[in-house]
FIBATOR-832224 format. One line per 2 residues: for each residue x, y, z of C-alpha. Coordinates in pm, whole numbers, m for minus. Layout:
<recs>
X:Y:Z ~ ...
</recs>
This chain:
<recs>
0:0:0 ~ 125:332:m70
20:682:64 ~ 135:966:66
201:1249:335 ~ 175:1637:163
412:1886:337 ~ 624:1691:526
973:1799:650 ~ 1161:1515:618
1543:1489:735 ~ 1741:1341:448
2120:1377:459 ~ 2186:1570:760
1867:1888:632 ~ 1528:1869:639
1339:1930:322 ~ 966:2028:295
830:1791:55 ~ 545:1528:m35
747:1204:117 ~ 608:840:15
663:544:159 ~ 573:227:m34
512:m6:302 ~ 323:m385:282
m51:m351:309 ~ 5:m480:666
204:m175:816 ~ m30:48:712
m379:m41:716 ~ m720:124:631
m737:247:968 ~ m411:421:914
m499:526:563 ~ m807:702:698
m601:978:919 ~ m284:1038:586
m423:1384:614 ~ m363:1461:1020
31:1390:957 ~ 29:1705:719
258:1940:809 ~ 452:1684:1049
818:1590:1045 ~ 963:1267:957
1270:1135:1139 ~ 1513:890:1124
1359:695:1425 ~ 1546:773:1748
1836:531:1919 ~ 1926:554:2301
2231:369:2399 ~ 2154:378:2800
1829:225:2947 ~ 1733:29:3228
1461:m254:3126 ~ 1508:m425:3500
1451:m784:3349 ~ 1575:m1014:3440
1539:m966:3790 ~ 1367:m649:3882
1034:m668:3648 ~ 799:m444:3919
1023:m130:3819 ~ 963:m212:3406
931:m539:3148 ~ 1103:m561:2818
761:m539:2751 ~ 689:m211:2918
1008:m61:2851 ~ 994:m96:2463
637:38:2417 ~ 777:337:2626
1048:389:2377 ~ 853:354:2123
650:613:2242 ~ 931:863:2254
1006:764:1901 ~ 1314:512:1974
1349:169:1747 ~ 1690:91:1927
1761:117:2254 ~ 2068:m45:2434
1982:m221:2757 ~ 2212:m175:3071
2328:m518:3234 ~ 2241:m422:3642
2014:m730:3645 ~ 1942:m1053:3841
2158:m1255:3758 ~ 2404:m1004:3585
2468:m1099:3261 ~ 2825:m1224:3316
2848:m1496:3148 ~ 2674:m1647:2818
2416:m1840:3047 ~ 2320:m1568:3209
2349:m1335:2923 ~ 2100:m1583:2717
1831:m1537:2963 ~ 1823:m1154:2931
1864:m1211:2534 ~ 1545:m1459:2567
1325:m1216:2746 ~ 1402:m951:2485
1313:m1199:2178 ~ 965:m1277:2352
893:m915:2468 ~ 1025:m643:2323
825:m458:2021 ~ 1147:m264:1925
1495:m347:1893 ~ 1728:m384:2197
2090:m458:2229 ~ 2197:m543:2546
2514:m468:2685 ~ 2717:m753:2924
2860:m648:3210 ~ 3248:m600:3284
3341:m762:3575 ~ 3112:m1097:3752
2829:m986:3974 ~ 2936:m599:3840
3138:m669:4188 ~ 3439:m499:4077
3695:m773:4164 ~ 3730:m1048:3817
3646:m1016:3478 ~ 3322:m1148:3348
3332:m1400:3041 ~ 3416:m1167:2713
3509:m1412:2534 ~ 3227:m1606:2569
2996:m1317:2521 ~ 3108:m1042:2309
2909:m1222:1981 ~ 2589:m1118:2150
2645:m815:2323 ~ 2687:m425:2222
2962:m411:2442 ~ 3067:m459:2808
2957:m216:3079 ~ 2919:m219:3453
2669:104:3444 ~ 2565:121:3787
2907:113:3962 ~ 3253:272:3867
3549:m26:3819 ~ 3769:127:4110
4071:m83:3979 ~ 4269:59:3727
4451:m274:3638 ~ 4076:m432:3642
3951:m160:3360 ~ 4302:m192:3168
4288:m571:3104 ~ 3891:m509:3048
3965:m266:2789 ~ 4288:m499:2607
4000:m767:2631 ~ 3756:m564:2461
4031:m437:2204 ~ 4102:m777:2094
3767:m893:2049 ~ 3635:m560:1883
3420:m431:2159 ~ 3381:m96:2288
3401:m36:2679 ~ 3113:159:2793
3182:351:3139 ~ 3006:453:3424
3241:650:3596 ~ 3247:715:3964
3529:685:4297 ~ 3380:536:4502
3640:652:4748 ~ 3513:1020:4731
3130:984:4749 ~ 3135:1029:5156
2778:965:5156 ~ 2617:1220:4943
2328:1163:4741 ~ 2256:1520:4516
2504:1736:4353 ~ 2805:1889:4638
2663:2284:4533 ~ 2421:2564:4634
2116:2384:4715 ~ 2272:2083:4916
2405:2371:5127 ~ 2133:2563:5154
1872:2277:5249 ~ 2135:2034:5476
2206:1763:5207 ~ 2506:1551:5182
2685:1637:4823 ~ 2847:1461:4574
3155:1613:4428 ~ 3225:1650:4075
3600:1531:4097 ~ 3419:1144:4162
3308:1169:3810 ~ 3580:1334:3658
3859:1142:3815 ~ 3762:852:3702
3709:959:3318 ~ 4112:1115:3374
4196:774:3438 ~ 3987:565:3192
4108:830:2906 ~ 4480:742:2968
4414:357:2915 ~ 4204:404:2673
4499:577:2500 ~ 4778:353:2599
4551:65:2511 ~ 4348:204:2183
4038:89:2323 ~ 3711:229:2194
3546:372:2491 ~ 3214:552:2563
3168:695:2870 ~ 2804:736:3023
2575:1042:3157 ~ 2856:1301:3182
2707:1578:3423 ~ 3011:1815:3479
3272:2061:3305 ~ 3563:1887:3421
3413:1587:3234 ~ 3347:1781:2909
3691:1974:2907 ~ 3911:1607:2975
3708:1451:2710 ~ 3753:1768:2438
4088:1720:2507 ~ 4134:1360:2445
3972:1380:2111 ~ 4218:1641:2033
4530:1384:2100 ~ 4296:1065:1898
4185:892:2158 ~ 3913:668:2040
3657:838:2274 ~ 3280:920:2249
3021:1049:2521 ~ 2722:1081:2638
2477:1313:2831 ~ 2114:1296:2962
1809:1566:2881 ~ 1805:1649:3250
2177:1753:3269 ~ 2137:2024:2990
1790:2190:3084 ~ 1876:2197:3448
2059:2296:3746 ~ 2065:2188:4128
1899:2518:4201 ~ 1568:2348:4011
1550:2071:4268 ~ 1264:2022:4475
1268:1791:4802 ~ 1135:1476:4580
1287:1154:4467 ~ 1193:1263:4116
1460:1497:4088 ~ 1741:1242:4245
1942:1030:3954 ~ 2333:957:3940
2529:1151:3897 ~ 2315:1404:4005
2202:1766:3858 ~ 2478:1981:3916
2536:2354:3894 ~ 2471:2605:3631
2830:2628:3503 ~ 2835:2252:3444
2546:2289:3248 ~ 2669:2568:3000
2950:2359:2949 ~ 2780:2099:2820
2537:2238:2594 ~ 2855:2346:2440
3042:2023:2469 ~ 2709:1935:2258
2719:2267:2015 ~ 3123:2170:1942
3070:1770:1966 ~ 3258:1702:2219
2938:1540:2352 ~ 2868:1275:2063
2464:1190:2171 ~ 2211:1231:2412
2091:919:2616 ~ 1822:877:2854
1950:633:3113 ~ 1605:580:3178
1585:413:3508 ~ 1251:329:3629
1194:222:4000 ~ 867:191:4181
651:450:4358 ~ 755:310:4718
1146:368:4614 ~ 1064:704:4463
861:828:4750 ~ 1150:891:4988
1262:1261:4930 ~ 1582:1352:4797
1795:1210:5059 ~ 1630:791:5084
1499:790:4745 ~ 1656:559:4511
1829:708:4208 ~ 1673:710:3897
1437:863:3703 ~ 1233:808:3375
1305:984:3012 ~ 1222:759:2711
855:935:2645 ~ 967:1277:2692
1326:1311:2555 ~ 1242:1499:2268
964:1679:2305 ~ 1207:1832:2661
1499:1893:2393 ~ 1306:2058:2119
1125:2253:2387 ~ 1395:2401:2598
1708:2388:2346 ~ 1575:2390:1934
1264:2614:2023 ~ 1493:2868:2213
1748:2869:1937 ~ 2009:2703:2182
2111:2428:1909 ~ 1933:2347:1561
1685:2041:1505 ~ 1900:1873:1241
2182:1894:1604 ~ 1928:1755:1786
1847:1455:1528 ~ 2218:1422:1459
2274:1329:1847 ~ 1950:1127:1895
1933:918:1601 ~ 2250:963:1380
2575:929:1532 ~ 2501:668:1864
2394:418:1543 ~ 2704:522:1395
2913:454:1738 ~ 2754:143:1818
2815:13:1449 ~ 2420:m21:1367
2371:64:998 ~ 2189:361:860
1825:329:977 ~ 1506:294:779
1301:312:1052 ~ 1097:625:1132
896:860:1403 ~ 668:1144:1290
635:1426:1491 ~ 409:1737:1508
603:1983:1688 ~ 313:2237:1694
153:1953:1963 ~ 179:2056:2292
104:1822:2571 ~ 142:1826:2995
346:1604:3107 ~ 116:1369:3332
348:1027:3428 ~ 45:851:3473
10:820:3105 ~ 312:691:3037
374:357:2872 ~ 662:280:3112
602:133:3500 ~ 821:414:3615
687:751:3705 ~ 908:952:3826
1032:1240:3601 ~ 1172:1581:3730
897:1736:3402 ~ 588:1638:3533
352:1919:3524 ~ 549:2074:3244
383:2168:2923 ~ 636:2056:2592
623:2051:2212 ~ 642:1796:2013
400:1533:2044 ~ 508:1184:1842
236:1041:1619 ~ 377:753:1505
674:492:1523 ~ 749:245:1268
1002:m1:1329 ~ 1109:m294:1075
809:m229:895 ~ 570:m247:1188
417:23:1389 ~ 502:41:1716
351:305:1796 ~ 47:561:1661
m137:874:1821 ~ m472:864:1646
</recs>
C-alpha cells in the first residue's frame, strides 16, 4: 500500500526538506485504519527513528520497576526503534548463560529493537572479569553502568579484552572513594537545604583515568551520563590527542541545574544535577561535539522507592517518552542548538558509534503539539520524572520499526 504524506519535512542527509514524502510499506504496516487519518500527519516531520544507547529494562530480575515489555512500548513512544539495555540485572549478565536469559526475554517481549550490553566484571562486583570471550558475539559491548570499576589494572585488562575482540568499553564512571555519603550534587542547594553532596572530581577522576588507558591501550570507549565541566573539558581534550573516545549526556543535565531541585525523589538520579556552570559547558560540549549523543538512562523504579525525598529515594528517574519533546522545547525552540543537532545526536551518530547501519526506521512528529506532562500516562512502570507538570512541544504520532508500527497517536 502506498500513501502519501503532503508537506512533510523530512530529514534526508543531515537537512530537512519540505516535501510530499512516500513510503511504499506492505498492506500490513499500514492499514485502512491508518490510511483514513494520511491527512492529520500534514505538516509533520519525519525522522530517522530515534536510538538511546543507555536504558534500564530491569529484566531479568527487577520486572515491578519495568518489562522488556513495558520498557519498549515506552520507547517507542518517545520515538526510539533501538535502545541499548544496561546489564544491572538478576543474575548479571556475566556470562553467556546468564546473558542468554536476558537475550530470551528480549526476543519474547520487546516490540522494538534492543541490544543489550554484558557487564564487565562478575556480579558488576568490581573484583574479576566477566566471560568476554564467551559473550562479546551477542552483546553491544561490556559495561558495569551502575558502579565505577575502582581498579585501574581491572579496567586496563577489560579494555585490552575488549580491544582484541572488537568491543567498545562503555563507562560509568564514579570513585567510590570520594562519594562520603552524598546523594545530590556537592553545590548551592545541598548547602542551603542540609544535604550531603556529591563532588564532581568522583566523576571526573575517574574519566582522567579511563582516558589514559584508553589511549595507551586504543580501546574504543564511551563513557556514560557526563554531568560536569571537568568531564566535558578532559574529554575535548582527548579527542584532540585521537583517543578513540565518544560520550554521552542525559536531557536532564542540559535543561537543568541543582537550584531546580525540589525535596522529591523525582529529581534524584546519578550523577546528580549539578550547577549552572556545568550545564553551559555541556550544551557546548554538545554545540562543538565534544558530547557525541544524548541518552536517557532511563531508570525506572517503583513509587515506594521514589517516595522517599531527595535524601532515601533511590536514584533514577524516567526519560524515554519525553526526551524529545524536553529537547526541542527548551534547546531547538529557544534557538540554543538546531533540530538537524538535535536529530544528529539522537538518532544519527550513537547508530554510527555502536556500528548499527543507517536506519530505515521512522517517528513522525508534530512539533506544533503541545502536551502536559502527566506520568500517569506513560507507557513505562516508572513515574518519576523531574517534568511532570510541564507543558512541551512535540508530540510523536507515530513509530514504525522494521516495517511495523510500534507506535500511533490517532
Amino acid at each position: 500500500m502506498e500513501f502519501t504524506l503532503k508537506n512533510v519535512n523530512v530529514y534526508k542527509n543531515g537537512h530537512f526538506s519540505l516535501e510530499d514524502y512516500f513510503l511504499n510499506q506492505p498492506a500490513d504496516v499500514f492499514p485502512v485504519s491508518i490510511g483514513g487519518i494520511v491527512s492529520d500527519f500534514n505538516n509533520c516531520f519525519v525522522f530517522p527513528a530515534f536510538c538511546d544507547v543507555h536504558v534500564h529494562l530491569r529484566e531479568p530480575g527487577f520486572s515491578y520497576k519495568e518489562t522488556i515489555t513495558s520498557g519498549t512500548k515506552a520507547a517507542a513512544h518517545g520515538g526510539y526503534t533501538a535502545v541499548f539495555s544496561m546489564p544491572n540485572l538478576k543474575p548479571v549478565p556475566d556470562s553467556k548463560e546468564n546473558l542468554k536469559k536476558q537475550t530470551d526475554l528480549i526476543n519474547d517481549g520487546a516490540v522494538i529493537k534492543v541490544y543489550p550490553y554484558a557487564s564487565i566484571t562478575v556480579g558488576q562486583m568490581g573484583e574479576a572479569l566477566s566471560d568476554f570471550e564467551g559473550m562479546y558475539k551477542d552483546c553491544a559491548g561490556f559495561s558495569d553502568d551502575g558502579k565505577g570499576v575502582q581498579s585501574q589494572e581491572l579496567m586496563r585488562q577489560a579494555m585490552l579484552k575488549a580491544k582484541a575482540l572488537g568491543k567498545i568499553i562503555v563507562a560509568h564512571c564514579e570513585d567510590n572513594s570520594l562519594l562520603n555519603g552524598g546523594y545530590i550534587h556537592d553545590g548551592e542547594y545541598a548547602k542551603l537545604h542540609g544535604h550531603k553532596g556529591i563532588c564532581s572530581e568522583s566523576e571526573w577522576k575517574p574519566i582522567e583515568r579511563d582516558l589514559k588507558l584508553a589511549k595507551e591501550t586504543g580501546c574504543k570507549y564511551h563513557v556514560c551520563h557526563i554531568s560536569c565541566k571537568e568531564s566535558v573539558e578532559l574529554i575535548r581534550k582527548a579527542k584532540a590527542e585521537g583517543v578513540d573516545v565518544t560520550c554521552e549526556t542525559a536531557p536532564h543535565y542540559l535543561v537543568m541545574n541543582d537550584m531546580m531541585l525540589q525535596e522529591d525523589g523525582r529529581f534524584k538520579m546519578n550523577p546528580p544535577i549539578r550547577s549552572e556552570s556545568d550545564r553551559l559547558a555541556l550544551v557546548e560540549g554538545l554545540k562543538d561535539g565534544t558530547i557525541d549523543m544524548i541518552a536517557t538512562d532511563h531508570a525506572p523504579h517503583s513509587q515506594e522507592e521514589k517516595s522517599k525525598g531527595l535524601e532515601k529515594s533511590f536514584m533514577g528517574v524516567v526519560g524515554l517518552e519525553t526526551a524529545f519533546s524536553v529537547l526541542y522545547t527548551k534547546l531547538v525552540k529557544t534557538g540554543v542548538i538546531t533540530l538537524e543537532k538535535l536529530i544528529e545526536v539522537m538518532s544519527i551518530n550513537p547508530r554510527k558509534r555502536f556500528g548499527l547501519a543507517d536506519t530505515e526506521d521512522i517517528c513522525i512528529f508534530d512539533l506544533n503539539g503541545e502536551y502536559t506532562v502527566d506520568p500517569e500516562k506513560f507507557l513505562s512502570k516508572g513515574r518519576a520524572t523531574p517534568f511532570k507538570g510541564e507543558i512541551l512541544s512535540g508530540v510523536c504520532r507515530l513509530t514504525v520499526c522494521d516495517n511495523k508500527i510500534v507506535y500511533k497517536k490517532i
